[in-house]
C-alpha positions in Angstrom: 163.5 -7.0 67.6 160.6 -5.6 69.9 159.4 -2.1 68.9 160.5 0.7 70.8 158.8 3.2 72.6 158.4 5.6 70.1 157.1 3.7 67.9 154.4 1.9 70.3 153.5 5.4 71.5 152.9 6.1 67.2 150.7 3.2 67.2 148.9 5.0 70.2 148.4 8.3 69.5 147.2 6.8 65.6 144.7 4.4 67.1 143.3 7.1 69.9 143.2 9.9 66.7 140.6 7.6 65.0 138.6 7.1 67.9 135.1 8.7 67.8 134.0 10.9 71.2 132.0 8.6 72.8 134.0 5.5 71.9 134.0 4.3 75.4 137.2 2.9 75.5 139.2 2.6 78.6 142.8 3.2 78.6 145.5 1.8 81.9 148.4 3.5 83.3 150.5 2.4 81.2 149.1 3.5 77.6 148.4 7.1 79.3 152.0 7.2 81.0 153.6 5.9 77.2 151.5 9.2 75.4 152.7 11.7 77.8 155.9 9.9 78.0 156.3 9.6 82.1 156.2 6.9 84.2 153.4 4.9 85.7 153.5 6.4 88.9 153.3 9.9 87.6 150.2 9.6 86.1 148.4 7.8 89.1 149.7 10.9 91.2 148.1 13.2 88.3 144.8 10.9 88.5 145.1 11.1 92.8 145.8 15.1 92.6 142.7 15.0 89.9 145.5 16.4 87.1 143.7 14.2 84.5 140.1 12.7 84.6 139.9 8.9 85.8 138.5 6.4 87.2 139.4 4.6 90.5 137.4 1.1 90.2 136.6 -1.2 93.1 139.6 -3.3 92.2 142.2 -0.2 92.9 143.1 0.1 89.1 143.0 3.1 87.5 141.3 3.6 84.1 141.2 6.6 81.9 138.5 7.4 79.3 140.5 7.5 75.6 138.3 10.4 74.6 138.9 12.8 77.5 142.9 11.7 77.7 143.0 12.5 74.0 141.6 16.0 75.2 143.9 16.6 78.2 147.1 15.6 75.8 146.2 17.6 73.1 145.5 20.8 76.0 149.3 19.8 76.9 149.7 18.4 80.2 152.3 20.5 81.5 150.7 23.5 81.2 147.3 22.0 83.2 145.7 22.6 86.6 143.5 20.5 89.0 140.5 19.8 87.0 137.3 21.7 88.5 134.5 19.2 89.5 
């Protein structure tokens, strides 16, 4: 039986808890949509509308720095504006 959401998103949120600030690590859509539990789509509009920090790379992927998503979900989402530059 495959592991369900919930328990994936555990894994998650455990694994990104134990990472240090600078870990460098680069999360995709799809980990950042399963912590804030939305679709993929959602969070590249976020990214596009600058909701949460990313990174657009030459290839058109998005990638998202674990340490500064780990800040943005523990600020709560919902409640966030347009980061400042």
């Amino acid at each position: 039986m495959a592991p369900s959401d919930s328990d994936i998103r555990g894994d998650l949120l455990n694994d990104l808890n134990s990472l240090t600030e600078n870990s460098g690590r680069l999360l995709t859509s799809t980990q950042v949509a399963l912590l804030f539990g939305v679709c993929d789509r959602t969070i590249r509009v976020w990214a596009e509308k600058k909701r949460i920090p990313a990174i657009h790379n030459p290839s058109g992927h998005w990638k998202f720095s674990a340490s500064e998503i780990m800040k943005t979900y523990k600020a709560g989402i919902q409640e966030a504006q347009p980061l400042s530059k």
